[in-house]
N, C-alpha and C positions, 0 to 999 in steps of 0.2 A: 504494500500500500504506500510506503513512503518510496521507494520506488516510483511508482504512479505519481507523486505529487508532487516530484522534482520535477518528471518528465513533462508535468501539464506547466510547471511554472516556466520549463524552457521556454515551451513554446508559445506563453504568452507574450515574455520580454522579446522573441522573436518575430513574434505578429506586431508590437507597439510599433516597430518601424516600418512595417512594410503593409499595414491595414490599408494605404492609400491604394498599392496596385490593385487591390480587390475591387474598387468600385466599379469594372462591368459586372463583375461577379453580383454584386448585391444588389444594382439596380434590375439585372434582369430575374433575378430570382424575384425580387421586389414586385414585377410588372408580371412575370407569372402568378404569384399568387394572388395580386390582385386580379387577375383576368380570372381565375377559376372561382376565386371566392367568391366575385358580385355575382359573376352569372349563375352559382350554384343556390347563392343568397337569396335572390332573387326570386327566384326560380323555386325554390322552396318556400319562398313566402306567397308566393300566388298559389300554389298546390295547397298549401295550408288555408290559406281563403275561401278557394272552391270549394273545400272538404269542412271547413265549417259555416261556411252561408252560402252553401246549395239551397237549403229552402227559400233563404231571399232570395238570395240569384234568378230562381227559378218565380218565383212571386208564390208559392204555395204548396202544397203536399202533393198535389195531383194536378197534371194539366192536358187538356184534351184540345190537339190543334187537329182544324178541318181545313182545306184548299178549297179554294174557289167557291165554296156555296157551304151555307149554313146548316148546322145540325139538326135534327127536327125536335119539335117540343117535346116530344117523350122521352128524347134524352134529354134535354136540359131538365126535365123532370127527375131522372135518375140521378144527376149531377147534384141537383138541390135536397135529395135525400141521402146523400152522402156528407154533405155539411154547408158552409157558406160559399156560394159561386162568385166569379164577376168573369164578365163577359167584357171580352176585348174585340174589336175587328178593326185588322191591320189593312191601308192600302193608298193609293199613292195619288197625288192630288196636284195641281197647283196653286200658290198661292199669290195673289195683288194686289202692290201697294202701290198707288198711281203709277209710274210708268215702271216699277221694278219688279220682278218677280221670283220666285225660289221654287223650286218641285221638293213637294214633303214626302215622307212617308208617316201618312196621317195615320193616328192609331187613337179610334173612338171607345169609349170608353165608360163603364156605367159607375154610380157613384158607391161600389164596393171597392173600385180599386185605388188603391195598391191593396191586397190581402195581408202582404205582408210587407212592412218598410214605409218608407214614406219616401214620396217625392221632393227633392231638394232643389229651390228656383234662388235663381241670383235676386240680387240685394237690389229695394225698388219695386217689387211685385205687389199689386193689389192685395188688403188683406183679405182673409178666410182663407179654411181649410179646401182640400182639392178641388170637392164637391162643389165648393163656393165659386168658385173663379171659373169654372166649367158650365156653372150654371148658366141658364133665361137670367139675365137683369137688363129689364126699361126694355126689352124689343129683344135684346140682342146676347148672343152665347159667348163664355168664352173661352177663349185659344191663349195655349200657354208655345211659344219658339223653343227649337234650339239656337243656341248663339250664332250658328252658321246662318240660320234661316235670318233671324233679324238683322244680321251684317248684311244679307246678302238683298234684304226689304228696306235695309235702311230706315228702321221702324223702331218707336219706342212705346212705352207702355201706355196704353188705352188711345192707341191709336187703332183706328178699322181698316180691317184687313178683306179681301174678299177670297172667299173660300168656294170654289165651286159658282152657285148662284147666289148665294149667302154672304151677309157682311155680319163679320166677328169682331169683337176687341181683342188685341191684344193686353193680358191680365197678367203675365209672367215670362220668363226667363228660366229656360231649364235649365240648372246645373249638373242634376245627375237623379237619373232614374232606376228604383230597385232592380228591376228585373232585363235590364236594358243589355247584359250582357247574353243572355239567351235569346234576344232577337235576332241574334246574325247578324250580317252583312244587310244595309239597309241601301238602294240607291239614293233614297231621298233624303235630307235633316228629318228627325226625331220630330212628332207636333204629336200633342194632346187635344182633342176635342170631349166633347158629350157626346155618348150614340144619338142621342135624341137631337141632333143639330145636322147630320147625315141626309134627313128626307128633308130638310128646309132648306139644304147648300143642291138637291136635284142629285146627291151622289149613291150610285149605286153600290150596294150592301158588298153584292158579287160580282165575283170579278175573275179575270187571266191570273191578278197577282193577290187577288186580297185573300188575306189568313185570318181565320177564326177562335179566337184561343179563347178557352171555359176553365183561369183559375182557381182550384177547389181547398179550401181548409177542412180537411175529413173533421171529425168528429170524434171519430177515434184513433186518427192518426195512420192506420194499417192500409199502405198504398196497395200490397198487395191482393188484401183481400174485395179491396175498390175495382181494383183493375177486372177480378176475377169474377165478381159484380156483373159490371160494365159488361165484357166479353161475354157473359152466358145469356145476357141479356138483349145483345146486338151483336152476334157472329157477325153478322156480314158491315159491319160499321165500317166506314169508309174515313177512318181518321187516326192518327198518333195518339197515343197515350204515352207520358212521361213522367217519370219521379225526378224528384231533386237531383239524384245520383243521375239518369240519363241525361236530364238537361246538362248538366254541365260538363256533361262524356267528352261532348266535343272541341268543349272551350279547353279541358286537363290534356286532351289528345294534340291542340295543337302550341301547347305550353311543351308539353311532353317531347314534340317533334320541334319544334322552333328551336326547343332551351338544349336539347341533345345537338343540333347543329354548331348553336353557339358555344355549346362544351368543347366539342373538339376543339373549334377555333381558339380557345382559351388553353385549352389542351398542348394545341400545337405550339401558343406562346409558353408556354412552360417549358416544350421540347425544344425552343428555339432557345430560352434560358439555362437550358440545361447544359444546352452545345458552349452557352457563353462562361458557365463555369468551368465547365473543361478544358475550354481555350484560357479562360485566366490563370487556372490550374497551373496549365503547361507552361506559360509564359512564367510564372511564378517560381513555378521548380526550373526551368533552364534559366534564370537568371541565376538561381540558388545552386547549382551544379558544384560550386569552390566549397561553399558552405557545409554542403550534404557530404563531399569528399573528405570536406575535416571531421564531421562526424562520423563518418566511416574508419577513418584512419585511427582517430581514440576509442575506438572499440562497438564502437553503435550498430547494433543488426541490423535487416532488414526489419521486424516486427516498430524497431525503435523511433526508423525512419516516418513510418507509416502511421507511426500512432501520433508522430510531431504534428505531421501536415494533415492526420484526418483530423486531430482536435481544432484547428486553424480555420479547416474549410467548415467543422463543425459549428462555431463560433461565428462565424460570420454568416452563415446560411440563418442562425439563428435570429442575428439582424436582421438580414433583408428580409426573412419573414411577417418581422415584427412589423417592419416600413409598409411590406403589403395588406397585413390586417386593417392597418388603420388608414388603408385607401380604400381597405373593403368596405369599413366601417362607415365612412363618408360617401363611398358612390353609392352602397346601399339608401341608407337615408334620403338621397337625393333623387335617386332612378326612382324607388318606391310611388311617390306623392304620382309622380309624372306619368307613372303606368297606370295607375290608378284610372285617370283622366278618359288613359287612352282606350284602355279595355271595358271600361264602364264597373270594377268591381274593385269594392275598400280594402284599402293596403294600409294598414297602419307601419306608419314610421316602424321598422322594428329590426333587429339584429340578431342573425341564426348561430349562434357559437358554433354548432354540430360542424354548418359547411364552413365556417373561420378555421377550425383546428385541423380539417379534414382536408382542405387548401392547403392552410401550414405544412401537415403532416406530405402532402404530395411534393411543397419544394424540400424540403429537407430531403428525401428521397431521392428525388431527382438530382439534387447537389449531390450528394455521395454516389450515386451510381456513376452520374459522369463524371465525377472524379477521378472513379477509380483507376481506369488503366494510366492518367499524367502521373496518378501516386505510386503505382505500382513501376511505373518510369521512372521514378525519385528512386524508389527502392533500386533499381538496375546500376546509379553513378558508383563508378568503385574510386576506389583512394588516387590510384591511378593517375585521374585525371587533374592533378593538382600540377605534376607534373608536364602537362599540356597546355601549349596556349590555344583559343579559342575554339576547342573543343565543344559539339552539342549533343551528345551521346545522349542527354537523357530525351531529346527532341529527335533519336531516330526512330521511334515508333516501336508497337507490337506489330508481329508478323499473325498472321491465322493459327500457326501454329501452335505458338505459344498461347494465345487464348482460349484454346479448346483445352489450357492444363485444368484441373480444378480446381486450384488454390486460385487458379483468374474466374473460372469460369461458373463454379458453385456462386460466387459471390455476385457476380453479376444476375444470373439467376435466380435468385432469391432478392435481389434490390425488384426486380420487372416482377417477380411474385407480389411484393408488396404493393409496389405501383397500380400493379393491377387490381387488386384489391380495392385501397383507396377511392381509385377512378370510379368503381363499382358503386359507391359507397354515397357518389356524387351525380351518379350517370344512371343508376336503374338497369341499365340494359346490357347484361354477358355477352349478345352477339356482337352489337355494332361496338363496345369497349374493345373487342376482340379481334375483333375487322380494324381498326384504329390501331392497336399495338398493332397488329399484323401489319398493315400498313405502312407504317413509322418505320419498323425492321427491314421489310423489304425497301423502301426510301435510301433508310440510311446504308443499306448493302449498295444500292446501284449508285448511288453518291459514290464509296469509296471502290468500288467497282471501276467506274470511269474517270476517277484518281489515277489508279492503276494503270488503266490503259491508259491515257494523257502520257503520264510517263513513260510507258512502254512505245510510243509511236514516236511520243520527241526522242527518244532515248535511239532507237532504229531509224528513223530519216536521217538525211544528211545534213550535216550542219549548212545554216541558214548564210550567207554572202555576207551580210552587215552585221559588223562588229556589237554595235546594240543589240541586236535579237539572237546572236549569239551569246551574247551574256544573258541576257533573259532568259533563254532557254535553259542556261545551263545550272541557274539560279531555279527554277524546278524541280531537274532531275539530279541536282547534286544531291550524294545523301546527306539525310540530317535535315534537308528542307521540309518544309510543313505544307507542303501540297496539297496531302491528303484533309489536313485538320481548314485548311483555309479553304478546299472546295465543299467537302461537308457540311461545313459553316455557310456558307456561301450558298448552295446548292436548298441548303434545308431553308435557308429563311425566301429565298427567291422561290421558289415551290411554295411555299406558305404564301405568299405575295398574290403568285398566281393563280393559285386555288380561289383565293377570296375574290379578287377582281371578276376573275372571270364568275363565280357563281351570282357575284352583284349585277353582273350584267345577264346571265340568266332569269334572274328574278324580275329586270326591271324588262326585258324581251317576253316574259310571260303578257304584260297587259298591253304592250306597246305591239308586238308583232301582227303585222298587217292592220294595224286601228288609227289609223292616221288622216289623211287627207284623204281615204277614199270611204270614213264610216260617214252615216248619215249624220245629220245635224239634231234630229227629231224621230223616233222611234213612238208610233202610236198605238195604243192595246185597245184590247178590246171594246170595237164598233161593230156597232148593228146598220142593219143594210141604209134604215134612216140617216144616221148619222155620217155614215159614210157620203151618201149621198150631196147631204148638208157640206160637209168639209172636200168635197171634189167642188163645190159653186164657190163658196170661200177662196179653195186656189186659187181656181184662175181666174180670179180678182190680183191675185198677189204677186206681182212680177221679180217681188225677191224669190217666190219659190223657183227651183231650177226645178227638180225631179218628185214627184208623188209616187211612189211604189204602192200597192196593196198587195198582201197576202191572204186567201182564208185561211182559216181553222176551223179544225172541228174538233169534236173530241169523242173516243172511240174506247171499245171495253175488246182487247185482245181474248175472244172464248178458245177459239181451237188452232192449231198447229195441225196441218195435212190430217184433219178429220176427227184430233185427239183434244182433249178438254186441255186448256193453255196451261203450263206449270204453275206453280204457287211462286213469289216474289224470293223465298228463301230457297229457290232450288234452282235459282238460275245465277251467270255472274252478275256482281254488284252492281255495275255498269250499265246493265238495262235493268236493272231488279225495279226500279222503280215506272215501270213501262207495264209491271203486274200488279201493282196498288192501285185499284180503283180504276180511272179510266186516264187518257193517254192523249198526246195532241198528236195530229196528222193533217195533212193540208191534201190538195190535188193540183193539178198542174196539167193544161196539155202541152210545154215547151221543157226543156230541158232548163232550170234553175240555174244564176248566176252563179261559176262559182263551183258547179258540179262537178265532179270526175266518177265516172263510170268505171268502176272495176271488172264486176262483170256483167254479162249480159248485153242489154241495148233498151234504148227508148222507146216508147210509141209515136206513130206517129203525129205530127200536130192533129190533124184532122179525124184520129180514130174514134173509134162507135163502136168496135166489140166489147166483148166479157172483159169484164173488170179486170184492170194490172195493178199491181203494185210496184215500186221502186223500195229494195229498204235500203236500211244503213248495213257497212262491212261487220258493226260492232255486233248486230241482231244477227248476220250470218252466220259469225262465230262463236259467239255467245249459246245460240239456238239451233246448232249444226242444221242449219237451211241451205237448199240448193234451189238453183235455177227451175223453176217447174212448180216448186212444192205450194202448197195453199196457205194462209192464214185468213181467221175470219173473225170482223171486226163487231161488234152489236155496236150500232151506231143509233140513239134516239129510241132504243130499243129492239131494232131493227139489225138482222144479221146479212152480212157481205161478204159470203167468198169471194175471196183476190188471189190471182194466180202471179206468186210472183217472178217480174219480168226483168229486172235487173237488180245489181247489189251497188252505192254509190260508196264512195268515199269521201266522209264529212270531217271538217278542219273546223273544230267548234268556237275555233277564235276569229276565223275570219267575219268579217260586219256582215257580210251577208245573214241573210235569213234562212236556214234549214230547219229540218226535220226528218225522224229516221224513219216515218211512212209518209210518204207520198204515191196516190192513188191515181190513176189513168181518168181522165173527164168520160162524163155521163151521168150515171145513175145516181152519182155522190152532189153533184149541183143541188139537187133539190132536199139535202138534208140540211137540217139549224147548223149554224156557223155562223161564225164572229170573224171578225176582220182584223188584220193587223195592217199598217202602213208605215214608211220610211216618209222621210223628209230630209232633200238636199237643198241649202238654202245657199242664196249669193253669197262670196265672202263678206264678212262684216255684218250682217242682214238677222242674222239668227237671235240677235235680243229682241230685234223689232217681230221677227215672226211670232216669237213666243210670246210677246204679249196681244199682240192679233188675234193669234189662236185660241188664247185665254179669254177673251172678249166675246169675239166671233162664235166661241164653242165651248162655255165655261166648265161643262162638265165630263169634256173629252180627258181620257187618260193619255198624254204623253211625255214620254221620258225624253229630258236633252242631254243628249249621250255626250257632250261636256262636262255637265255637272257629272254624272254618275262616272264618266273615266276620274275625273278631279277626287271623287270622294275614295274611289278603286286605287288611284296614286298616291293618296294619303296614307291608306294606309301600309300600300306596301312600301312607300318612304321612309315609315318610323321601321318597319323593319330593317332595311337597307341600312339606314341612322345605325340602330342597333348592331350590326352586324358589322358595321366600322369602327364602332366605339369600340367592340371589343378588338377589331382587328387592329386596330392602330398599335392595340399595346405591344403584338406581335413584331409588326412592321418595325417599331421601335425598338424593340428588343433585337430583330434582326442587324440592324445596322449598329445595336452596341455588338453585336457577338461578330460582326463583320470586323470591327474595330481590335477586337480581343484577339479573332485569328490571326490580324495582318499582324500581330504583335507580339506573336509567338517567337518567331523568329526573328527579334529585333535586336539582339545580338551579334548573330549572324550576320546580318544584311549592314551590320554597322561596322563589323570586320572585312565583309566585303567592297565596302566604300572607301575604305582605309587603302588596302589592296589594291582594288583603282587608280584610285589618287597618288600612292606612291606611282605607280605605273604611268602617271603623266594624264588621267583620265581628268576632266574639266568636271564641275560640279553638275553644268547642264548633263552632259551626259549620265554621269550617276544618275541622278534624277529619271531625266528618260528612261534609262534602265530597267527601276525598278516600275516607273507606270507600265512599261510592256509589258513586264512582269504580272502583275494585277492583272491587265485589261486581259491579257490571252487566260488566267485563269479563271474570270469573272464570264468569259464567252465559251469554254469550254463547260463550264458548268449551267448556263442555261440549258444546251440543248434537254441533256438527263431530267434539270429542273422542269420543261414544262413539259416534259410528258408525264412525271410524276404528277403536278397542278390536273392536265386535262384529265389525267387517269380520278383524281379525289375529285374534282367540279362534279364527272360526269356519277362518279357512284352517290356524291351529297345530294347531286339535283334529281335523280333516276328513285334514290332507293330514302329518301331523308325528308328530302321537299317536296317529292312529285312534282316539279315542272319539266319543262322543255330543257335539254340542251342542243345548246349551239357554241360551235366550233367560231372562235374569232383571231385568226392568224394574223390579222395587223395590229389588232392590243395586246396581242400578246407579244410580237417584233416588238414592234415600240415599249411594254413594258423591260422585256427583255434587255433592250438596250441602254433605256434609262438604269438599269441598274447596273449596269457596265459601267457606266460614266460615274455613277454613285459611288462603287468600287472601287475604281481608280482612284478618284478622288478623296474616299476617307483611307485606302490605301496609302495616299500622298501625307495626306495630316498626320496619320499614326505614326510613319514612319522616318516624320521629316526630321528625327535626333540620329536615325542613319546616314540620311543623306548628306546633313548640313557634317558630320564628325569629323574630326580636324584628325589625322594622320598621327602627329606628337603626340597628343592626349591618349589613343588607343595603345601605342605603341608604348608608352611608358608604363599602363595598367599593367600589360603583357610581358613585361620585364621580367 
């Protein structure tokens, strides 16, 4: 034991002077653990939310939502003897204030709700409770905005607004609504009416998009024996039922899947800190080679050596730790309020110890693992080398072979046991943890992989004509050079670079591809043949409009598949499952659709008059192992329609066009009930003035202006993108300390070589140039490896993480590529500039 207390007291007086090299060391462990902790913190604080105000969240113990048309009295009868109701119906409106206008998604409302929670309106509101402000006062109802909607009316409180055919006051300001994160993705701003203000604004109940929701406070609380209720009582019901726990399924699934993208990314900063302790490590011990040699020489073993410099790296990991909690501790705090806002669900201020220590516990891990082999290098300096001038024995590296001994390789393997654990611990998920280490390993193998070969090709070509890139080269493959540690370093944070980029530009190619300058201006739902009517006289008054499209619809109950009763919704893929809940949109067409592509099969012609065809989608072909030929038959209006079908299309459900995965051959299908839908292409500039025309001319027409609704679509996958930078930056930063740390490995070296030089009659310019070729050819032979590792993680995070598109972008990824060449070179140039500038006498007298 007293043994042990000498040896810890060495190697503190030993750390007091030389604590300053470590600062890559600590800032990037520092920046790792801050990237894991918040995003874990975080991340377990919204999990903790859902899972204790699912009942708010959700507004009640039981909720029963209907599409498009109301549930009948007998069930809302069943509803009311289960405990207290409140009826919602969700749908989508516009609204105007002399010449400005905003599209809602209004959601009417009776004076039960909220069932559970209360509604919170900004400062300024009419007083009374909900009921109050919603209510009939002097003539008129009232209407409570979202901030969006009143920014965008330029409106302030008990000002008249009109709704439909109705003028409203406005009586409030929504700040935040209980149940608001279970409505999904809304096109419109949030608005609150009275159901009872609905038939006086001329707006219809049902709709294309309007939803029905019947929140219920049981009575005795037991969802499931409500539900069991409900279902023996209406088998054939045509609606959702939801608990607490389902509502908020999908808001934890995409916390679940967002917060595990943003782990790794966090993850990888840690990997990329981990690379920068090992390079400060290295640089640490080959400064220390004379040192380590005198401790060799008075009798110091190997165990001796190792126990100096793990308590050193111990000690100071312990710091940068500490640095990182207390950024965890403040981005928490600060991220929390703000997310709150953005997901619609109360985050209290608050701080997760579990993921602070479990953060902690992964940099400490990380610092000693990569540690280990620059340590086990300090272990290799023999006495020897005392007698040598500018020796770097301890900077020639391990070979494979020696790593595969076990006294290297036990230890190694149980650090990535631990690791793994940890990560576990933070991450939920063994596969994709395991896919990620897996990942990392193969990375870091084809990293020094193509280390290897670098060397082996400069090492076999011929030497280069010009004197400078023959020093460069040689500055590579001499041994003792740190190649391998600078392309690894190098290789891993540029790969991390280009992973993130490119998946930010996938997410942002999700809403943007093809929705541009060819989507329509005005997307309008459901019209009846009247109204249609009405708004084709309307246009062509309006010379801003360019183009009118109509579509029908109809809507159609799939019974049989070639003669057989249709599967159940649970026995088909997920992807058309909802094509067997109730009934289904389909249009007709005698022309081939904007937009189309025919996979198999063929059209009919314009002019045909046989037995009914079909066109479906490739999804329903495969999904439904359908071929050319086979029948499906629709009950339309209660009316059945064998369709022989005629071809199979291939639908792009992002393009602006209008589809559908049945479309029927004209004839017999004309003269069934349908609703209309229609496009609007307006002059450039002209689209504010149409929308309030329309609004005017057609108050109680449903149409969406697909700028607002891309804008509010952009919103939010902004604040993700935001998100996904914040934590990337830390990465990013920590890359170019660890870039910093590699070029500095060998500063030694490169300052003995300047020495060399310059006796030889070399000019400083040249040094200089020297070592930037140096840099620049290792900073370009490391991209290529780099962005195939990047494309290879984009395409598995956006395929198998994010579910969107990817797409291949070979000129940001050049251009990134290259920017960080020039970034190399240049912090290459800063780090190294005590080599370049070294005076010749000075070295040479150390050397003595």
């Amino acid at each position: 034991m007293r043994r042990l207390r000498s040896w810890w007291r060495v190697a503190l007086i030993d750390l007091r002077g030389s604590a300053r090299r470590f600062i890559i060391l600590i800032a990037c462990l520092a920046l790792g653990v801050a990237a894991i902790g918040t995003v874990s913190s975080v991340r377990s604080s919204v999990e903790a939310a859902i899972a204790r105000d699912a009942r708010l969240i959700l507004g009640g113990d039981l909720e029963l939502r209907a599409q498009r048309s109301d549930v009948s009295p007998s069930v809302v009868a069943a509803l009311r003897a289960l405990g207290q109701v409140s009826r919602e119906v969700e749908l989508n409106s516009q609204a105007l204030a002399d010449d400005k206008s905003a599209f809602l998604s209004l959601r009417a409302v009776t004076d039960a709700y909220p069932l559970v929670g209360e509604v919170t309106l900004a400062q300024g509101a009419r007083p009374g409770d909900l009921a109050e402000l919603l209510a009939e006062r002097d003539g008129r109802f009232g209407l409570l905005l979202s901030p969006q909607a009143v920014l965008r009316l330029d409106a302030n409180i008990g000002e008249i607004i009109r709704i439909g055919t109705l003028d409203v006051e406005l009586r409030g300001i929504i700040q935040a609504l209980p149940d608001q994160a279970t409505a999904g993705f809304q096109l419109g701003a949030p608005a609150l009416i009275a159901s009872d203000a609905l038939a006086p604004a001329g707006l219809r109940e049902e709709g294309v998009l309007s939803q029905f929701r019947y929140k219920v406070l049981l009575d005795d609380g037991d969802f499931d024996a409500a539900r069991s209720t409900l279902d023996a009582a209406f088998p054939d019901g045509d609606w959702r039922i939801r608990s607490p726990r389902q509502a908020t399924a999908t808001i934890a699934r995409f916390i679940d899947v967002f917060g595990n993208f943003m782990l790794l990314v966090a993850l990888s900063s840690m990997a990329v800190g981990g690379l920068g302790a090992a390079n400060a490590v290295a640089a640490y011990v080959g400064e220390s080679q004379a040192a380590i040699a005198t401790m060799r020489s008075l009798g110091a073993k190997g165990g001796r050596i190792l126990f100096h410099f793990m308590v050193q790296i111990a000690l100071l990991s312990l710091v940068a730790i500490a640095v990182g909690i207390v950024i965890v501790a403040a981005a928490t705090l600060a991220l929390l309020p703000a997310l709150s806002d953005l997901i619609g669900i109360s985050l209290p201020p608050a701080l997760d110890l579990r993921a602070m220590l479990v953060a902690g516990g992964i940099g400490l891990v990380t610092a000693l693992l990569f540690s280990w082999v620059p340590l086990l290098q300090a272990r290799a300096v023999r006495p020897a080398l005392l007698f040598r001038a500018g020796s770097s024995s301890a900077l020639a590296g391990l070979g494979w072979r020696p790593m595969t001994k076990p006294g290297v390789l036990l230890p190694l393997l149980a650090g990535l046991a631990v690791l793994f654990g940890l990560t576990l611990l933070v991450a939920n998920d063994p596969r994709l943890v395991a896919m990620y280490f897996l990942g990392s390993l193969v990375a870091f193998a084809l990293l020094r992989l193509a280390a290897s070969l670098l060397r082996h090709l400069l090492a076999k070509a011929p030497a280069p004509g010009r004197r400078m890139w023959r020093q460069a080269v040689s500055a590579i493959i001499r041994p003792g050079a740190p190649t391998t540690t600078v392309m690894v370093s190098m290789g891993m944070g540029l790969s991390l670079l280009l992973l993130i980029v490119t998946t930010q530009s996938n997410i942002n190619d999700q809403i943007a591809t093809e929705v541009g300058a060819e989507a329509p201006d005005f997307v309008l739902m459901d019209m009846d043949r009247s109204t249609l009517a009405t708004l084709e006289t309307v246009v062509a008054q309006m010379p801003e409009v360019q183009t009118l499209t109509v579509i029908p619809m109809l809507r159609g109950i799939i019974s049989e598949l070639n003669g057989n009763p249709a599967p159940s919704s649970d026995a088909v893929a997920s992807d058309v499952a909802d094509m067997f809940r109730g009934d289904t949109a389909l249009t007709w067409s005698s022309v081939v659709p904007a937009g189309t592509v025919i996979d198999e099969g063929a059209w009919w012609p314009n002019n045909y008059t046989g037995d009914p065809l079909v066109s479906l989608s490739t999804e329903m072909r495969d999904a439904l192992e359908l071929e050319l030929g086979d029948t499906i038959t629709l009950s339309i209006a209660g009316r059945p329609l064998e369709l022989s079908i005629a071809s199979f299309r291939t639908v792009d459900w992002r393009s602006p066009d209008f589809n559908f995965r049945i479309i029927v051959s004209p004839g017999l299908i004309e003269t069934a009930p349908q609703s209309y839908f229609g496009t609007i292409k307006a002059a450039p500039g002209t689209a504010a003035a149409v929308e309030a025309h329309l609004i005017r001319a057609l108050p109680t027409l449903t149409f969406v202006p697909v700028g607002d609704a891309l804008a509010r679509v952009q919103v939010v996958f902004d604040g993700l993108v935001s998100a996904i930078a914040l934590v990337s930056s830390t990465a990013v930063f920590a890359g170019v300390l660890v870039l910093a740390g590699a070029l500095s490995v060998g500063r030694q070296q490169r300052e003995a070589d300047a020495v060399v030089m310059k006796v030889l009659g070399a000019r400083r310019g040249f040094v200089i140039m020297t070592f930037l070729m140096e840099y620049a050819l290792l900073g370009a032979a490391a991209a290529l490896p780099s962005g195939i590792i990047a494309l290879s993680g984009a395409w598995a995070a956006s395929t198998y993480l994010l579910d969107i598109g990817f797409a291949f972008q070979p000129l940001q990824l050049a251009l990134l590529a290259a920017g960080v060449i020039v970034i190399t070179t240049a912090t290459g140039a800063v780090t190294t500039w005590s080599a370049m500038s070294s005076r010749p006498a000075g070295r040479l007298r150390e050397d003595s």
